[in-house]
LOSEFI-250159 format. One record per residue: residue number from 0; y, z, x of N, C-alpha, C in turn. Coordinates in steps of 0.2 Angstrom, whole numbers. Example, Ala and Ser with C-alpha at 12.3 -4.5 7.8 and 13.67 -1.06 7.14 Angstrom:
BEGIN
seq/n_north/n_up/n_east/ca_north/ca_up/ca_east/c_north/c_up/c_east
0/-28/39/66/-22/39/62/-16/39/66
1/-11/35/64/-5/36/68/0/39/64
# end
This chain:
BEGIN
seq/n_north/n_up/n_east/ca_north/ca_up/ca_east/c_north/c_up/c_east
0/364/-77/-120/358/-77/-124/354/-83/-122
1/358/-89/-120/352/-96/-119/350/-94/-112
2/353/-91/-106/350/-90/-101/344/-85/-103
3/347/-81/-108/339/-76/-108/333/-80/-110
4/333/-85/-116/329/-87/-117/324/-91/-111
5/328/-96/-108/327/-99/-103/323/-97/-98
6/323/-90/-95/321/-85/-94/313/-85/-95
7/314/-84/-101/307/-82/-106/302/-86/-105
8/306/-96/-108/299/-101/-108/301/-103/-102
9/304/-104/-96/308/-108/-92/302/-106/-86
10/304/-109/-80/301/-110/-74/303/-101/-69
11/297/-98/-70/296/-92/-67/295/-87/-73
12/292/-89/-79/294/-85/-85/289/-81/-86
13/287/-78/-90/278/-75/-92/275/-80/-93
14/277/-85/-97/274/-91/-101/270/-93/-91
15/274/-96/-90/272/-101/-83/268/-97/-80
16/268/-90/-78/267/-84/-73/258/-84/-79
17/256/-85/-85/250/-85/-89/247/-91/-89
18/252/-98/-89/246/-102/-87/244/-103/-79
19/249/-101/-74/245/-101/-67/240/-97/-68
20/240/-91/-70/233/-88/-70/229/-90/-74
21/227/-94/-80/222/-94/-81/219/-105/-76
22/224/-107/-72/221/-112/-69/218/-108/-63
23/223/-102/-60/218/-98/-55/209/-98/-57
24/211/-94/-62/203/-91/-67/197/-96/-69
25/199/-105/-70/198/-110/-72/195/-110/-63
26/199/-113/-59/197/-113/-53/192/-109/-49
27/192/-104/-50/187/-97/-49/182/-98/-51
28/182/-99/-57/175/-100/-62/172/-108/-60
29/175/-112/-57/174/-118/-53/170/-117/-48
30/172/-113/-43/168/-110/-39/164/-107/-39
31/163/-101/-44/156/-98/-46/151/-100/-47
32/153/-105/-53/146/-109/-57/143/-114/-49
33/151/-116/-47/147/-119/-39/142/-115/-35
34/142/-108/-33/139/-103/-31/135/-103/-32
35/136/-100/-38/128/-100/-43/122/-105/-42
36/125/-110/-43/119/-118/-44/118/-116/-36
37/122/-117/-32/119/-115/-25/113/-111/-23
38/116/-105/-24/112/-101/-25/103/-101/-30
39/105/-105/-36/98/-106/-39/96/-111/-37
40/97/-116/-34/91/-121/-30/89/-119/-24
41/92/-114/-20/88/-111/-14/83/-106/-15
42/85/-102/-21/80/-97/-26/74/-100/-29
43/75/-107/-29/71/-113/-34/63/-110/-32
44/64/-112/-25/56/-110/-22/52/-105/-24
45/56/-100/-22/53/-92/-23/54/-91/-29
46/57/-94/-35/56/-91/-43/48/-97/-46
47/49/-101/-42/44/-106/-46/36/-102/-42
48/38/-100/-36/32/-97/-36/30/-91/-37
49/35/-86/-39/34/-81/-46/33/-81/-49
50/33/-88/-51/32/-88/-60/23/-93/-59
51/23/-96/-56/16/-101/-54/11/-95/-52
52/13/-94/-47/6/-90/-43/6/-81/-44
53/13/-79/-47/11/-70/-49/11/-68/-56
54/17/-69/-61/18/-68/-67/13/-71/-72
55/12/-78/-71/8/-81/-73/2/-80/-72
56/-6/-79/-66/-9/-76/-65/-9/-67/-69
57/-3/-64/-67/-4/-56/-71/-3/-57/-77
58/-1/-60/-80/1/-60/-88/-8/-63/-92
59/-10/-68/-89/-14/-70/-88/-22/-68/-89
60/-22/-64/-83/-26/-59/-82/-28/-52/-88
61/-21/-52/-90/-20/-50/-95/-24/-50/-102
62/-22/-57/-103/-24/-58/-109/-31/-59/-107
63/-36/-61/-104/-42/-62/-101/-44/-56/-101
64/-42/-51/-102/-45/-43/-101/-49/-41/-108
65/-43/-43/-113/-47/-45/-120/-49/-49/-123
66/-51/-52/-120/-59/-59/-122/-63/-56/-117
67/-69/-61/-121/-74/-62/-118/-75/-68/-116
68/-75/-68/-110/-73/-76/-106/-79/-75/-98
69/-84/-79/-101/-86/-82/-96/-85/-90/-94
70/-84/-89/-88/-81/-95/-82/-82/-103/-86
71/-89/-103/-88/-90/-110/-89/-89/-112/-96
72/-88/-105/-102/-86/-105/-108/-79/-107/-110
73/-75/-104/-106/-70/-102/-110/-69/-94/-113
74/-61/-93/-115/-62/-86/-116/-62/-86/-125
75/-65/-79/-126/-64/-79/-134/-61/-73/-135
76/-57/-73/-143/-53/-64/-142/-60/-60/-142
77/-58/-53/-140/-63/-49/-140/-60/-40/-142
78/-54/-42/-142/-50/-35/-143/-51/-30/-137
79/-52/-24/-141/-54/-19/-133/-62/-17/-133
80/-66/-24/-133/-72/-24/-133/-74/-23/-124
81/-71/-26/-121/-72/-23/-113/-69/-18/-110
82/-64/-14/-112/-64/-7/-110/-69/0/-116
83/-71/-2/-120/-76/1/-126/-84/1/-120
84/-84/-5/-118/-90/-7/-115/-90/-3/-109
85/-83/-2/-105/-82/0/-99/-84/7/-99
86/-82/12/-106/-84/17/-106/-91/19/-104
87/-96/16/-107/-103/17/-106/-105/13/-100
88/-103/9/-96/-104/6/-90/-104/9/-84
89/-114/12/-82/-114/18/-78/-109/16/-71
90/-112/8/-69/-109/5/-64/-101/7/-61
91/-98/6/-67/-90/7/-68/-89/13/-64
92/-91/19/-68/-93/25/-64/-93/29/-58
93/-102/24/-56/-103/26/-49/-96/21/-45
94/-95/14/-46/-89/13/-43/-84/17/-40
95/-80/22/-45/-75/22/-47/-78/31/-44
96/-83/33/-44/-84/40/-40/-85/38/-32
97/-88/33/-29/-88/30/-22/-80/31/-21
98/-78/27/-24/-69/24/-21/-65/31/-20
99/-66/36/-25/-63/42/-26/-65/46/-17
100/-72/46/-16/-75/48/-13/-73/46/-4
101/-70/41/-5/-70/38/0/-62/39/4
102/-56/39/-2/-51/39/-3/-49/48/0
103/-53/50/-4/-53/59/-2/-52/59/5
104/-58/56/9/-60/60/14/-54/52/21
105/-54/47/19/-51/42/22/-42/45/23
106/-42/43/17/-34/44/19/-30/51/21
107/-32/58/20/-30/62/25/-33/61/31
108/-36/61/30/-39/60/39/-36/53/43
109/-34/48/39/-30/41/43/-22/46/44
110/-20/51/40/-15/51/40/-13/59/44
111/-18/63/46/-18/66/52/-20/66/58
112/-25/61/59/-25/56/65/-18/54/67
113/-16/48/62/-10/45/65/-4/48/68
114/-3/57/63/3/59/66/1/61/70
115/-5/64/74/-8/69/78/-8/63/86
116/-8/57/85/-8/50/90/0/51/92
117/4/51/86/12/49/87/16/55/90
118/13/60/89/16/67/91/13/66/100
119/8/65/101/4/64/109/9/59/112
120/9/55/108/12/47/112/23/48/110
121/22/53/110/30/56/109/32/60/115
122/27/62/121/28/63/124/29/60/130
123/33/64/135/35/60/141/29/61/146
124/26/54/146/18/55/150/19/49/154
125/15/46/159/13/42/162/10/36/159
126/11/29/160/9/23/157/10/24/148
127/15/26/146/18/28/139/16/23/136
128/18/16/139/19/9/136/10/7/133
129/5/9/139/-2/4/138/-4/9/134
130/-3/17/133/-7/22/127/-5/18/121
131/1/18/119/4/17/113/0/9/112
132/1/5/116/-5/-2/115/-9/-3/113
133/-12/2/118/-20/6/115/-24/9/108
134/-18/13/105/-19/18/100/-17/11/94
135/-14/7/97/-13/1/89/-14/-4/89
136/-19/-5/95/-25/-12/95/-30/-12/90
137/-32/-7/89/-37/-8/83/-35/-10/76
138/-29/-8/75/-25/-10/68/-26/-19/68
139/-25/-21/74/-23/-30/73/-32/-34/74
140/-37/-28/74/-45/-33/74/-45/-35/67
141/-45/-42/67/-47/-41/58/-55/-41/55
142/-52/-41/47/-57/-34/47/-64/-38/46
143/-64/-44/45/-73/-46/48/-74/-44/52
144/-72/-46/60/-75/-43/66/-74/-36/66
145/-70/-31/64/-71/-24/62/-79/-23/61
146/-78/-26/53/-87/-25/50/-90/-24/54
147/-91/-30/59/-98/-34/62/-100/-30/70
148/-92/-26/70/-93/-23/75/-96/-17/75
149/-92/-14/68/-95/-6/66/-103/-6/63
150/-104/-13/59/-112/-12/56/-116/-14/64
151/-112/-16/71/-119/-16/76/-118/-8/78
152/-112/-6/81/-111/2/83/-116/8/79
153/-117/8/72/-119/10/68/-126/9/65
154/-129/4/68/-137/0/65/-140/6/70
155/-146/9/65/-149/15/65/-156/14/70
156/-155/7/71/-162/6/78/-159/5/86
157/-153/1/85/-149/-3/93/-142/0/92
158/-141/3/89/-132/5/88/-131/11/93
159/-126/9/96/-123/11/100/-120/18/100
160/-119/21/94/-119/28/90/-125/31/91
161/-130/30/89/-137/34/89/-139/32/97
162/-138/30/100/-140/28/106/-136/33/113
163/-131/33/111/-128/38/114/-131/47/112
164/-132/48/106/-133/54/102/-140/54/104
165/-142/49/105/-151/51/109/-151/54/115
166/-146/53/118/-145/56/125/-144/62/125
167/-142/67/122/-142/73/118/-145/77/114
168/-153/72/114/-158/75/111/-158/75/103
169/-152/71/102/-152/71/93/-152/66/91
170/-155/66/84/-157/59/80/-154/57/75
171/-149/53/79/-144/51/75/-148/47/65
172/-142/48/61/-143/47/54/-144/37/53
173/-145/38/49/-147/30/45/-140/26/44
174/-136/29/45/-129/30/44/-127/22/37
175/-126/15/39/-126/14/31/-132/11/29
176/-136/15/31/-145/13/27/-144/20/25
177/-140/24/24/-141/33/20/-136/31/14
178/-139/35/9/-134/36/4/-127/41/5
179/-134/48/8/-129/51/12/-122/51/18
180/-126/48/22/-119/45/25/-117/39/28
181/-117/34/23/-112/28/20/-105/28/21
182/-103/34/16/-97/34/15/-93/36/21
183/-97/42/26/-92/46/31/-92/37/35
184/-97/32/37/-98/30/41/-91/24/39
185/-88/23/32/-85/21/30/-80/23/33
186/-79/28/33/-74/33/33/-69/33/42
187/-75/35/46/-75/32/53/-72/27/56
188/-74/22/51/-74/14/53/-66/14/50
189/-63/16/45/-56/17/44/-52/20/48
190/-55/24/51/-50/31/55/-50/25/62
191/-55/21/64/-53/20/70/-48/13/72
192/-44/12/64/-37/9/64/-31/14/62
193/-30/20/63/-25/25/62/-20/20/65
194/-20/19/70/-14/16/73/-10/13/72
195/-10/10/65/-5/6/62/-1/11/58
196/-4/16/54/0/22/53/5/27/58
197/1/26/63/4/30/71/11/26/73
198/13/19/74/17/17/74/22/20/71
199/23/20/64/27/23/57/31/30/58
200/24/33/60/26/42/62/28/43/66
201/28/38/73/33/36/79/38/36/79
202/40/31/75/47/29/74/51/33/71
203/45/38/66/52/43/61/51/51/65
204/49/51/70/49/57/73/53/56/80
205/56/49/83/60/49/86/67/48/82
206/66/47/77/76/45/72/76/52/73
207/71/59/71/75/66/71/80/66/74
208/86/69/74/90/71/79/88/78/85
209/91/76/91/89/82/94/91/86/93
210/100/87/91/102/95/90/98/101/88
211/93/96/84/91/102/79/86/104/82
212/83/101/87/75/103/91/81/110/97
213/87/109/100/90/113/105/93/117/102
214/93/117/96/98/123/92/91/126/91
215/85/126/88/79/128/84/76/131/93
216/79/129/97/74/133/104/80/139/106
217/88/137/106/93/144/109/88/147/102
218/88/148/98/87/152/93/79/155/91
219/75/154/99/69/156/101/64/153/97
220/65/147/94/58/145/88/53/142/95
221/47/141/94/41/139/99/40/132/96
222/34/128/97/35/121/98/30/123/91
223/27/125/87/22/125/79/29/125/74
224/33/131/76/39/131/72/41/126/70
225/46/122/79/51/116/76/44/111/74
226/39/109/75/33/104/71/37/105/64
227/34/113/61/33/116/54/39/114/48
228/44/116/51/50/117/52/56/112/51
229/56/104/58/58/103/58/57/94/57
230/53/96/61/48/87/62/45/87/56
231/40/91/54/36/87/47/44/86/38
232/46/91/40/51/90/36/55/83/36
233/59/83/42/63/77/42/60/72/43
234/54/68/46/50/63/44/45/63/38
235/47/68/31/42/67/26/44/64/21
236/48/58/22/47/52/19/45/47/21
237/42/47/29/36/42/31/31/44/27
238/29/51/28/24/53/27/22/49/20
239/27/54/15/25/49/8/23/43/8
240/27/37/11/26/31/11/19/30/13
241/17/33/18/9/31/21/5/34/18
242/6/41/13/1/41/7/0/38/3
243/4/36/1/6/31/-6/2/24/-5
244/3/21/2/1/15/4/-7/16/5
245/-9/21/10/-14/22/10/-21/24/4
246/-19/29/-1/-22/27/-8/-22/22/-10
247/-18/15/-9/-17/8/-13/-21/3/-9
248/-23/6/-3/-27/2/3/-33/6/2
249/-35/13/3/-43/14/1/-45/12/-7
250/-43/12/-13/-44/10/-17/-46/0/-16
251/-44/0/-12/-44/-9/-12/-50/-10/-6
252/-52/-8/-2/-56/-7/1/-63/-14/-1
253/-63/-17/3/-70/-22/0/-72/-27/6
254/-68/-28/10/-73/-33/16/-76/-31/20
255/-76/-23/22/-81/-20/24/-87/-19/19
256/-86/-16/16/-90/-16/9/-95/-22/10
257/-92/-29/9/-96/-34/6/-100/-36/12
258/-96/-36/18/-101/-38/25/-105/-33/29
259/-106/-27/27/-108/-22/28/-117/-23/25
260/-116/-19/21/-120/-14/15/-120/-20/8
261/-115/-24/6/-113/-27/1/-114/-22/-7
262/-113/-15/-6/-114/-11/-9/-119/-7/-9
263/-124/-4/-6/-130/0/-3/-129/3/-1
264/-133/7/2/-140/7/-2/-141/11/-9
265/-145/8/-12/-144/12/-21/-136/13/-21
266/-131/7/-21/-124/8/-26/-122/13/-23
267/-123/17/-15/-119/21/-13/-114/20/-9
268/-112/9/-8/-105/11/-6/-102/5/-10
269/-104/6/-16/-103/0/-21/-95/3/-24
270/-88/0/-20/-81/1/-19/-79/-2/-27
271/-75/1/-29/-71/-3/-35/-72/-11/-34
272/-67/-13/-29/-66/-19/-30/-72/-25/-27
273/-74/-20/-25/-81/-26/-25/-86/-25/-29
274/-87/-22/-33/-91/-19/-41/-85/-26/-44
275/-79/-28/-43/-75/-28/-49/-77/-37/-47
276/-77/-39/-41/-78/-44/-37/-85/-47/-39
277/-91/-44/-40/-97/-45/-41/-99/-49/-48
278/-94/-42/-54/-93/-44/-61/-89/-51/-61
279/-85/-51/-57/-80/-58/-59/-84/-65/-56
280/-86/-66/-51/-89/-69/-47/-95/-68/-43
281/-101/-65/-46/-106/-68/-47/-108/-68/-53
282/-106/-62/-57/-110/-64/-65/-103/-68/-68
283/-98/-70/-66/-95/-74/-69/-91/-71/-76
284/-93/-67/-76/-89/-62/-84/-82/-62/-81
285/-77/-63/-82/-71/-64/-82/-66/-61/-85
286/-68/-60/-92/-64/-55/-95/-64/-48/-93
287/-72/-47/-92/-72/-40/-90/-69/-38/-84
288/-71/-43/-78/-66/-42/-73/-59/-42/-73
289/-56/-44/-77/-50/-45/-77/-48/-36/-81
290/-52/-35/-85/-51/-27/-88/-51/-22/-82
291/-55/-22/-78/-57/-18/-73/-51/-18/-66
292/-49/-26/-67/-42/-24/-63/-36/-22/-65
293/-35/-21/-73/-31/-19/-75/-31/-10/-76
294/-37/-7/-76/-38/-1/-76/-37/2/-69
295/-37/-3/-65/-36/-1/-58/-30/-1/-55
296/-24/-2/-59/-19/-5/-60/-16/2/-62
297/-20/4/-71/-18/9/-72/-19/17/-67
298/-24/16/-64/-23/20/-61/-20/22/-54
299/-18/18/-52/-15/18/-45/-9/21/-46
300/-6/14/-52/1/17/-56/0/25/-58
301/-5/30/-63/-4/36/-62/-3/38/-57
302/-8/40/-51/-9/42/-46/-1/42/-40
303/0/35/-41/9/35/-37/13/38/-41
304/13/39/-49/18/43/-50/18/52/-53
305/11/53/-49/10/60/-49/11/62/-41
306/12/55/-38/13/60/-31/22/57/-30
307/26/54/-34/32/55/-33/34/61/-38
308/30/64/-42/34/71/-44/32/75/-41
309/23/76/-39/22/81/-31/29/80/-27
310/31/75/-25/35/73/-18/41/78/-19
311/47/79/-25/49/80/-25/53/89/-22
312/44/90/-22/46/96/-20/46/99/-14
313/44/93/-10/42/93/1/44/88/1
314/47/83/0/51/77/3/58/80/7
315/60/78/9/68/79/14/70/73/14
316/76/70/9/78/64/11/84/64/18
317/86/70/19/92/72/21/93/78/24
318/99/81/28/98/88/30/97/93/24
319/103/92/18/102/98/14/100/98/10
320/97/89/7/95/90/-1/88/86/-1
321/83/87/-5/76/86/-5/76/81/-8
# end
């Protein structure tokens, strides 16, 4: 009987066997909190400027949306007196119909361009290396000298565009001195940096695997088929991606804008955020601008979560589930 007890509280017992583990546990917990702090002073950097220069600025912006806060005043509440205002705001409108307008005709066309580049430059040709150079040099001009170089190409007296088309007998357009065609000229002036999308569509149409291009030709399919079939499928989560991005990039659209046309002629390339730019920063109203970024916020956020419910019914994450 006293061995048993002995046993019980003695040396190797439960008793002993329960405080080694909880010095284990004590000592573990020593080390984590050590990990931890570790951890949070090397995060220090990136959290202090999440909170300084993003949260802060958005939360910010925020409240600024509902006053009326011009720059040298200070802000006052205002409640929903600048999107009330925004409703009868022709400006707003013609904006926000430009940008739509722009978006339409820009981003399919960046995004069948670039796959139509990527499908060419996926073939076994000669100087592979300098086309594929070529086709995504234009993505790395930045985008001043772009402007400066599309508003010279483009100027409807010495431009290089009508100058060529006069050799053909035809009289090239005002291109962004027209109402008319601003936008396409916008539009052009986008498409001829595909080539940052074309990289994208390169890389996800070479992951394909081959089986399935040599299983889809013994089984007599032509080269539109495995396209239809098998390449736009298994690369259409690039695709999503480059749509998704590229409506968040035409809607943001504004250094060509400003260095161009700076919205002209007659507000026919007056882009959201340079309408949104003009408001904040030359008439100085600040609250409104702040509302008008927030509306643009909400709409983008719509617009990406109506093309992740579209997505789900043409996406291919995988061979056999969508």
């Amino acid at each position: 009987m006293a061995v048993g007890v002995q046993t019980l509280t003695g040396e190797g017992g439960p008793k002993t066997e329960a405080v080694a583990k909880l010095r284990r546990r004590a000592k573990w917990s020593r080390l984590r909190r050590r990990e931890a702090l570790i951890a949070y002073v090397c995060l220090a950097p990136w959290l202090i400027g999440l909170l300084c220069f993003t949260l802060y600025p958005l939360l910010s912006s925020l409240y600024y949306s509902f006053t009326n806060y011009v720059i040298l005043s200070g802000p006052r509440w205002a409640g929903l007196a600048n999107y009330r205002f925004m409703i009868h705001d022709p400006l707003f409108w013609t904006s926000l119909k430009v940008t739509f307008e722009f978006a339409l005709l820009a981003v399919p066309g960046g995004m069948i361009i670039g796959y139509f580049c990527a499908l060419l430059l996926n073939q076994k040709i000669k100087f592979l290396r300098v086309w594929r150079t070529i086709y995504f040099l234009p993505s790395l001009v930045p985008a001043i000298a772009g402007a400066f170089l599309w508003g010279w190409m483009f100027n409807s007296s010495y431009g290089v565009v009508n100058g060529v088309l006069s050799w053909f007998g035809i009289q090239g357009p005002l291109w962004f001195g027209s109402t008319t065609w601003v936008i396409p000229a916008f539009v052009i002036m986008t498409l001829w940096s595909a080539g940052g999308g074309m990289i994208l569509y390169l890389a996800a149409i070479q992951q394909v695997p081959t089986p399935l291009y040599e299983a889809a030709s013994i089984d007599g399919a032509g080269p539109w088929y495995r396209l239809v079939h098998i390449t736009l499928p298994m690369t259409s989560p690039v695709i999503l991606f480059t749509f998704i991005t590229g409506i968040i990039a035409s809607f943001q659209i504004f250094t060509a804008g400003l260095v161009i046309t700076n919205g002209g002629p007659a507000d026919g390339s007056l882009f959201y955020i340079l309408y949104l730019y003009d408001i904040g920063w030359q008439n100085f109203q600040i609250g409104y601008a702040a509302a008008l970024a927030w509306v643009l916020v909400l709409i983008l956020s719509v617009l990406t979560l109506a093309t992740f419910l579209i997505a789900k019914r043409w996406v291919f994450y995988n061979y056999g589930n969508r």
